[in-house]
Structure formats: C-alpha cells, structure tokens
C-alpha positions, 0 to 999 in steps of 0.5 A, a space after each residue: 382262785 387265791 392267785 397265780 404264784 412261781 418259783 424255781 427249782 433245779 436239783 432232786 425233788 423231795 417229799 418238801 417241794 411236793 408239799 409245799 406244792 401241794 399246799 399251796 394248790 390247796 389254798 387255791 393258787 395257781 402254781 407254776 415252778 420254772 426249771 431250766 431241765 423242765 422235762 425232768 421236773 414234769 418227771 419229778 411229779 410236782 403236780 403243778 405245772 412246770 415251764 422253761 426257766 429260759 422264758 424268764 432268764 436267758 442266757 447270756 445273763 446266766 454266765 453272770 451268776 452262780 447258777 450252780 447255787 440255787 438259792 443265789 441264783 433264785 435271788 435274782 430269777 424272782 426279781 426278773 420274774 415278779 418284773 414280767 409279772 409272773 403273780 407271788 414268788 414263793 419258796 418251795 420250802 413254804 408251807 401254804 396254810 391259806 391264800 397268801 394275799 393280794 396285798 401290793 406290797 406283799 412281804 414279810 420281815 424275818 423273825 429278827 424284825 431287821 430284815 424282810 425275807 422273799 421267800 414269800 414276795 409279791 412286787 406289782 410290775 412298775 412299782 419303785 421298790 422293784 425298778 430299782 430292786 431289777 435295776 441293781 440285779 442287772 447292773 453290769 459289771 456286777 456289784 459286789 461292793 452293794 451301795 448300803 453299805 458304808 465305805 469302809 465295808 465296801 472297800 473291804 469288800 472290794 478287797 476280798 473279790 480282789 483276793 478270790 480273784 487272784 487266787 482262782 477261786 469263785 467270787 463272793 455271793 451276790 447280794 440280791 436277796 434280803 438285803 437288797 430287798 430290804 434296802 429298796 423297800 427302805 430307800 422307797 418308803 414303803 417300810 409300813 406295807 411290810 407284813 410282820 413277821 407272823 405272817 409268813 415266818 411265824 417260826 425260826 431256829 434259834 439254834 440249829 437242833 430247833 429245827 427238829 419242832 417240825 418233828 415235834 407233834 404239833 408243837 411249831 403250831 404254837 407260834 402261829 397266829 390268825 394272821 399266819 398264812 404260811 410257814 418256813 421250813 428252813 430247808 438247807 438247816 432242816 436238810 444238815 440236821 434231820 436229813 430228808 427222809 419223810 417226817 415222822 408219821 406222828 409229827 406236824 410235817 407227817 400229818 400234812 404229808 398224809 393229808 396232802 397224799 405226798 410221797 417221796 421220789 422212789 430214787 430218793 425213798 430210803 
C-alpha cells in the first residue's frame, strides 16, 4: 500500500474526481474523501471510501469561514486534517500517475518557483511547519491582514475588510492557502524539503486557451519528467474554458478515462 491520502469534496461530482479517485487508487493508495452531505457523495459513486466532514472540522468553527466556497474552505479542512494525522492531502483535480511519496515534508512549488502549492501535501503531525501553519487557521478573531505582509499592504488590507463590512458584502478570502504554507515552510527553514516543481505541476497554463493541451493527444506528456508522480488539471480554469463534459476519446484525459473505466454522473452526462 503507497499510503492513506484525503481530501474533501462538496458540490456535483464529475468524470474529474472520479478520476482522480480512481488514479490514485491505482497507484496503491488508500483514499478517503470527507463530505459534509456524506450519504450523497457515497451516492456520487467516487469509488473510494467517503466519511463525515464533522469528525475533522465541526461547527461552531464553520461559521468562521466561507464554506459556500470550497476551495477556501478546503484550505484550512487540510491543515485541520494533516494535524490529526489523516495521511497525504490531495486535490480531486490531481491526476495520480504513481505513489506520491512518504517524504516528511511532502510538497511541491508552483510552476513559478515562488510559491509551494498543497494541492499535494503531506505535514507529520507535530512538525514546526504545520503547528504554526494550524496556529494561523485558528487564530480568533480571523486575520485578514496575515503577518507576511509588509505594513503598508496590511494596512490596506485592514482598510478594504472595513469597506466590505460597511458595505454589507462578504469579507475578503482568507489567506490560508499557498501563501501561508509557503510562509511557514520559510519561517521554519525547511525550504530545502520542498519538491520541485516537476514533481507534481509538471504543467500550468500560462494563458488560459492552454488549458485545452489535456485535450491534446498526448501532448501535456512532454513536460513530465521520471520524477513526476502527478499532474494538476487546474479544475476551475479547465471547467470556464472547456466545460466538463467527458474529454475527448483521442485525448490524454480520454485515455485515462477509458483506462480507468470512469463515467460521468447520468445527472451530469450531456
């Protein structure tokens, strides 16, 4: 067994989590998707296991948070999750090629060298990098304004959740992503365990028609390297330009669809 992983999911399920699902099962892990509706998802047919969202992050900590935007809200679910030693946090937009490591710090940068990405991650329970990272998450009242930044960006900041308060509207994204991680692997020192960036975003669109080289034969192949263990699909740019129907039999994605023998939810088929 490569080693448990976990992610979270709420929304349809597509063609895209049921592959990425399916991937990683291949490569020999042991996958577990969190959900705060898990009857439904178990109903999705991810065909991995699917368990309640509430044993990892309960309310009354919900209300502190936008859960009505997952990928914010899954920011902070990994870091809660990683804490209680769940195993690999992995985004259901992450194609699984081969085991993802067991590396103790196990992350990788973005393909702009500048910022590492936890879409893949993997933080021991305990370790410095993620008690502060967990420290931040729960820090009440929330920061909006995140120490990083230098005093005149924060003061702005500060300034522009004043505005959105007074003018009724939701306040700005929390910060618990890749800044934040990044932040903390720096503050820690452990920038030298990070993986680069072939490792797991061996491809990123530059503009946003590259998103169609998944669509492409087997084009988007050409970047990955014998270090490669997975590949991002970029789900939110993917989804605006090329929409979710299943990917084209000829293409990269196709293949692995046939492969994998993954079908689109009959309420999603076009």
């Amino acid at each position: 067994m490569a080693g448990r992983i976990f992610s979270y999911w709420s929304g349809p399920v597509t063609w895209m989590e049921r592959l990425s699902c399916a991937s990683a099962v291949a490569a020999g892990h042991d996958v577990t998707v969190f959900s705060y509706n898990p009857n439904e998802l178990r109903a999705a047919g991810l065909g991995v296991r699917v368990e309640d969202a509430r044993d990892v992050l309960d309310a009354p900590e919900l209300s502190c948070i936008n859960q009505r935007v997952p990928d914010h809200f899954s920011d902070w679910f990994r870091v809660e999750g990683l804490a209680q030693g769940r195993g690999i946090w992995f985004d259901l937009d992450m194609i699984v090629l081969k085991p993802l490591g067991s590396e103790r710090y196990l992350m990788s940068w973005e393909v702009s060298g500048e910022s590492i990405c936890g879409a893949v991650l993997g933080l021991q329970p305990g370790c410095p990098v993620l008690t502060d990272y967990l420290a931040f998450c729960r820090k009440r009242p929330v920061t909006y304004a995140p120490p990083w930044y230098p005093l005149p960006t924060r003061l702005g900041m500060h300034w522009k959740r004043f505005e959105k308060w007074v003018q009724g509207k939701p306040p700005p994204r929390l910060l618990y992503g890749p800044a934040a991680l990044t932040h903390f692997v720096r503050a820690n020192g452990h920038v030298g365990d990070v993986q680069s960036k072939d490792v797991f975003f061996p491809f990123a669109p530059v503009r946003r028609d590259d998103i169609r080289i998944f669509h492409d034969g087997q084009a988007v192949t050409q970047y990955f390297t014998p270090q490669t263990r997975a590949v991002h699909l970029w789900h939110s740019l993917y989804k605006r330009v090329v929409g979710m129907d299943t990917p084209p039999h000829d293409s990269w994605l196709g293949g692995l669809v046939r492969e994998y023998g993954v079908t689109q939810p009959t309420s999603l088929a076009g």
